[in-house]
C-alpha positions as CSV (number, residue, x, y, z in Angstrom):
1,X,44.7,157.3,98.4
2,X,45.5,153.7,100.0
3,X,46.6,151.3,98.3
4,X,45.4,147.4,98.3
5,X,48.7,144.3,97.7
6,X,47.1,141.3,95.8
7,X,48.9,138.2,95.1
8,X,49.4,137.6,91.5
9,X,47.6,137.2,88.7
10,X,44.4,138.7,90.9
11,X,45.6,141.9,90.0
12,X,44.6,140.9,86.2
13,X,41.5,139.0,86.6
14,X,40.3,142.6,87.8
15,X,41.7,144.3,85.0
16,X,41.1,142.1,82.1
17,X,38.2,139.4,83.2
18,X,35.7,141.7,85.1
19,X,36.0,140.2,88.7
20,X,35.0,142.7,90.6
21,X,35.1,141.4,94.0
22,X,38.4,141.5,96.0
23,X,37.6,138.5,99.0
24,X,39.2,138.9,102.4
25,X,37.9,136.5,104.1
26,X,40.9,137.0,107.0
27,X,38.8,140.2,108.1
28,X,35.9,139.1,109.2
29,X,37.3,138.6,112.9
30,X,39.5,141.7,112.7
31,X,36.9,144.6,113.8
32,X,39.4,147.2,113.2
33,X,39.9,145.7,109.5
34,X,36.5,145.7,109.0
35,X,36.4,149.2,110.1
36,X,39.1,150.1,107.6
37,X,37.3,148.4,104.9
38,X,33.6,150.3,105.5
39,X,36.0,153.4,105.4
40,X,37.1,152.8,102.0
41,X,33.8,152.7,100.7
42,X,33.4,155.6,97.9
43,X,37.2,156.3,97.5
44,X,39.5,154.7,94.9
45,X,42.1,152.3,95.4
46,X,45.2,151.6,94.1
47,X,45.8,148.1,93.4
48,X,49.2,146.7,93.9
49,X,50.3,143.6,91.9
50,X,52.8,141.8,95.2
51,X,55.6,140.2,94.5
52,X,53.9,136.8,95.4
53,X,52.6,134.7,92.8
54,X,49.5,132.4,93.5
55,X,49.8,129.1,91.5
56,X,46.2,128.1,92.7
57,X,45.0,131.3,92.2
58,X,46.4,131.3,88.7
59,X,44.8,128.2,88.1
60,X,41.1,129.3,89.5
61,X,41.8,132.2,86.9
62,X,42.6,129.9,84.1
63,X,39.1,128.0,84.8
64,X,37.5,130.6,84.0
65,X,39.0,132.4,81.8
66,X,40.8,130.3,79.7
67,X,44.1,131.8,80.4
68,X,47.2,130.8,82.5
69,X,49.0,133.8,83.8
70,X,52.9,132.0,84.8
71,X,54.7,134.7,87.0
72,X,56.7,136.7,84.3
73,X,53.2,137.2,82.6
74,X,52.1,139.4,85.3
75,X,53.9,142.8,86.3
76,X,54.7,142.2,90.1
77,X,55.7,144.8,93.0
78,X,54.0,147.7,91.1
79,X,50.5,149.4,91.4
80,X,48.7,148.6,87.7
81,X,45.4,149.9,88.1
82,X,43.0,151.7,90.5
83,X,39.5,151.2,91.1
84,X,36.8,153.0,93.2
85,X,35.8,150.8,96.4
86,X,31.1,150.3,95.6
87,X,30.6,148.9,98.7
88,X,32.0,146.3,101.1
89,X,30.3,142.8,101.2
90,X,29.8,140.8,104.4
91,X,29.0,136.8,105.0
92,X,25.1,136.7,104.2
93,X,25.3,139.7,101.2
94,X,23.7,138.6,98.2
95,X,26.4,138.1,95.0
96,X,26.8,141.3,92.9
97,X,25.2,139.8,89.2
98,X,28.2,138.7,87.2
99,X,30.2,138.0,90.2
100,X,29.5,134.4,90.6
101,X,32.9,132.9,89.8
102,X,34.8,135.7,91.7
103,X,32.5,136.2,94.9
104,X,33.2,133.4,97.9
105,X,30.5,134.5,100.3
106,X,32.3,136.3,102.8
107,X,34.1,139.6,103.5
108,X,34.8,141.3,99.9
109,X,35.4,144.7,98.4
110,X,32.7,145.3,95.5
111,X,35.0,147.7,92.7
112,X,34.2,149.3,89.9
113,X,35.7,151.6,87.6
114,X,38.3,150.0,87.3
115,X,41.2,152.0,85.9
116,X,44.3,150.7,84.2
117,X,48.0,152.7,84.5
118,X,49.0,152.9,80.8
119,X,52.4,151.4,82.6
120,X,53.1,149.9,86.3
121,X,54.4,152.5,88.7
122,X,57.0,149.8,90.5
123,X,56.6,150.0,94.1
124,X,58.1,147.4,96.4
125,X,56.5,145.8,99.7
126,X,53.2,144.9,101.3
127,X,51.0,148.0,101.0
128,X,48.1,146.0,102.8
129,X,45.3,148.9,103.1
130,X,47.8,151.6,103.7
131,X,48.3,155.4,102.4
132,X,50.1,155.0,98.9
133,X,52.3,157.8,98.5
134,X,55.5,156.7,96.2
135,X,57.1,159.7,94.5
136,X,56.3,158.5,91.2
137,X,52.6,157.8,91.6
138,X,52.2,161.5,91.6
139,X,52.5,161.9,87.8
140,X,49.8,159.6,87.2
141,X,46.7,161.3,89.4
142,X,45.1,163.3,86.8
143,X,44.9,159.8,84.8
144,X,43.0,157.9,87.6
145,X,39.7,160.2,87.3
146,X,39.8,159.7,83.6
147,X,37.5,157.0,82.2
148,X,39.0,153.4,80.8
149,X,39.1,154.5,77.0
150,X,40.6,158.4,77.6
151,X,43.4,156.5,80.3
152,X,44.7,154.5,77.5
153,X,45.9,157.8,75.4
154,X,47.4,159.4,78.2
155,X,51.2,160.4,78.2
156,X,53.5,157.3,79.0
157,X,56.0,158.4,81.6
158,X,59.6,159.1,80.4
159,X,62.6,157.9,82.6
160,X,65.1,161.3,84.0
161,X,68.4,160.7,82.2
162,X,71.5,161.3,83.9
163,X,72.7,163.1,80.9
């Protein structure tokens, strides 16, 4: 499964407001990115919350949504969610209905099924578009396929003691 870094508090306008569009504009030149995108089409993708906060961002969100997420209000450097990858959206694409706020026009990732981790697995560094592979993520895979409402009554993970 790859995995997809987005500045915070995109990671929760995904998971809590319904944007389903995930703009990278910075592809569009990049034929190998784009490449990487159209290949990502169908799969799921886990979406890491970075470590970097986006005040603008943040503020966009509160707009329109009525809600200012500060930087402790988001969990940051850990994969919260994953969501299958509809289709990938180019300059000229029509906006997906609903998508209006969220869409820019450009280069964007359409999601859906969008699945929230009953708790962040905490995974440091820039996981880009990369393979996602962190030992702990393991326990979680028979969660992702679940829908939304039967993920939220799965087992919450329990920390080895050293006793």
């Amino acid at each position: 499964m790859r995995a997809l870094s987005l500045s915070r508090p995109w990671t929760t306008a995904i998971e809590l407001h319904g944007k389903r569009t995930e703009n990278r504009t910075r592809w569009t030149d990049h034929p190998h990115l784009m490449a990487q995108a159209q290949r990502m089409v169908g799969e799921d993708l886990a979406l890491h919350s970075s470590g970097t906060y986006d005040k603008q961002g943040a503020l966009y969100v509160q707009r329109h949504t009525g809600v200012l997420y500060g930087r402790k209000d988001t969990a940051d450097k850990a994969i919260t969610s994953v969501a299958r990858v509809e289709c990938l959206l180019r300059a000229g694409d029509p906006c997906p209905p609903g998508q209006e706020a969220w869409y820019f026009g450009d280069t964007a990732l359409l999601l859906a099924n969008v699945r929230v981790l009953p708790e962040p697995v905490w995974v440091a560094g820039a996981w880009a578009s990369g393979p996602c592979r962190p030992p702990s993520w393991r326990r979680w895979k028979p969660d992702w396929r679940r829908s939304p409402t039967s993920a939220s009554a799965a087992p919450r993970p329990t920390r080895a003691s050293g006793a």
